[in-house]
matplotlib code that plots the C-alpha trace (Angstrom):
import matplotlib.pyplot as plt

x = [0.0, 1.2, 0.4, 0.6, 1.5, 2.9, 6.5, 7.0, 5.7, 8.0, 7.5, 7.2, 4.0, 2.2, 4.3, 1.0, -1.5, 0.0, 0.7, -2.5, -3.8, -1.9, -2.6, -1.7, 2.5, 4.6, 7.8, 8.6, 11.3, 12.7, 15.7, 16.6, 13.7, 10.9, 12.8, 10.1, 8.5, 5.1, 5.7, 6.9, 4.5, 1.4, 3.7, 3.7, -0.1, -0.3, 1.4, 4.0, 8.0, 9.8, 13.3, 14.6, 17.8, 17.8, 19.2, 22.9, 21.2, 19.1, 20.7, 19.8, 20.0, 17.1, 18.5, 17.0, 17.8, 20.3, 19.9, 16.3, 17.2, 19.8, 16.6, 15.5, 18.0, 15.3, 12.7, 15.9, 16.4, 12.8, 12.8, 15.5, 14.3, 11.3, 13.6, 15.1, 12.0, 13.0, 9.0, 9.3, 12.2, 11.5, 8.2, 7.0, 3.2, 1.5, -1.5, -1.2, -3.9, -1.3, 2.1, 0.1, -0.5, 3.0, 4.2, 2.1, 3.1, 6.4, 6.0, 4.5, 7.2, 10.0, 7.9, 7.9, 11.3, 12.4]
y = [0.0, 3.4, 6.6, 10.4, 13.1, 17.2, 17.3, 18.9, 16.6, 14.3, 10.6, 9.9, 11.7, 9.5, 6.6, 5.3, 6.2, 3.5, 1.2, 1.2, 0.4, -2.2, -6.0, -7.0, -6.8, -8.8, -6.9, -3.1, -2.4, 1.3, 3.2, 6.0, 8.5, 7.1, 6.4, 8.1, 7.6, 8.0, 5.4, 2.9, 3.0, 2.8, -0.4, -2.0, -1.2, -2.8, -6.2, -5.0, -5.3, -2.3, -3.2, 0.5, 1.7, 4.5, 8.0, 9.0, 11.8, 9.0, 8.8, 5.3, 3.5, 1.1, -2.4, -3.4, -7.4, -6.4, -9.4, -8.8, -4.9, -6.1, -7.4, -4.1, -3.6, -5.3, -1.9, -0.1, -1.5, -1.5, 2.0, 2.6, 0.3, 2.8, 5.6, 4.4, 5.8, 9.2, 10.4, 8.8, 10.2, 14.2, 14.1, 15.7, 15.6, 17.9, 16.2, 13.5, 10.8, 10.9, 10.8, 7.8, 6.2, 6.2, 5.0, 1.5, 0.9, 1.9, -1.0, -3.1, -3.1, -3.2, -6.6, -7.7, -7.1, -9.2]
z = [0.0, -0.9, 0.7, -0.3, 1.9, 1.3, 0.6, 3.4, 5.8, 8.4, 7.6, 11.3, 11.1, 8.7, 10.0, 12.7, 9.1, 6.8, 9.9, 10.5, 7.4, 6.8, 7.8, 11.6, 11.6, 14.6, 13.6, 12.0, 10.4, 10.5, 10.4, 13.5, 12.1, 13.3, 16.6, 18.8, 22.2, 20.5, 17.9, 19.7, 22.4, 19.9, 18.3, 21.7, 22.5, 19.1, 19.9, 17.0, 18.0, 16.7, 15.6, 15.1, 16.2, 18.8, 17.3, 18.2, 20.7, 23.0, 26.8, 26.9, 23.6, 23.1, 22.2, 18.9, 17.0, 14.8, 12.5, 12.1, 11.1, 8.5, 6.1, 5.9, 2.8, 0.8, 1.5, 0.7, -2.7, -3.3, -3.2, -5.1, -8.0, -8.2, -8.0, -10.7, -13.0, -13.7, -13.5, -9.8, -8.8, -9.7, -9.7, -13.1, -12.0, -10.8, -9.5, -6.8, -8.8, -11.5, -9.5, -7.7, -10.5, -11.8, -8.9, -9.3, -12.8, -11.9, -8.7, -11.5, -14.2, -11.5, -10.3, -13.5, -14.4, -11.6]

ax = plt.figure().add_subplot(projection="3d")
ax.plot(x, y, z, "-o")
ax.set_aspect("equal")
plt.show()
């Protein structure tokens, strides 16, 4: 599932959004932004495990499985293989129904590539 939001906007802030819509996770897999208080106590009223790294500026590191995190090159890539698309990457549309949609045939010919 993809999601939308202003340029301008943190991804921590529509991090609990696309969570939420998603199917019931056990494990979430982020890097040091979404390393938040608020996060990570909606995860755990959730039942989900939040394998993030704590940011360099945390007192008191919270331990996170460091195998677990290493999978989460494969999101990496996967957003690099859309990036790849040039109309992805820069954004060319204007409108977000149209950027959306490039996005999924973008996902689709990257899938398909594969």
């Amino acid at each position: 599932m993809l999601r939308l939001s202003a340029g301008n906007v943190n991804d921590g802030t529509m991090a609990t959004a696309l969570i939420g819509a998603a199917a019931p996770i056990s494990h979430l897999l982020a890097d040091r932004a979404y390393d938040a208080i608020a996060l990570r106590t909606w995860l755990a009223e959730r039942g989900t495990l939040a394998v993030i790294p704590s940011t360099r500026s945390r007192k008191a590191p919270i331990p996170h499985d460091r195998d677990l995190y290493r999978q989460r090159n494969r999101i990496e890539r996967m957003f690099c293989r859309l990036k790849d698309y040039r109309r992805v990457a820069t954004r060319y549309d204007k409108l977000a129904r149209n950027y959306d949609a490039a996005i999924h045939i973008a996902a689709i010919a990257a899938f398909w590539l594969n």
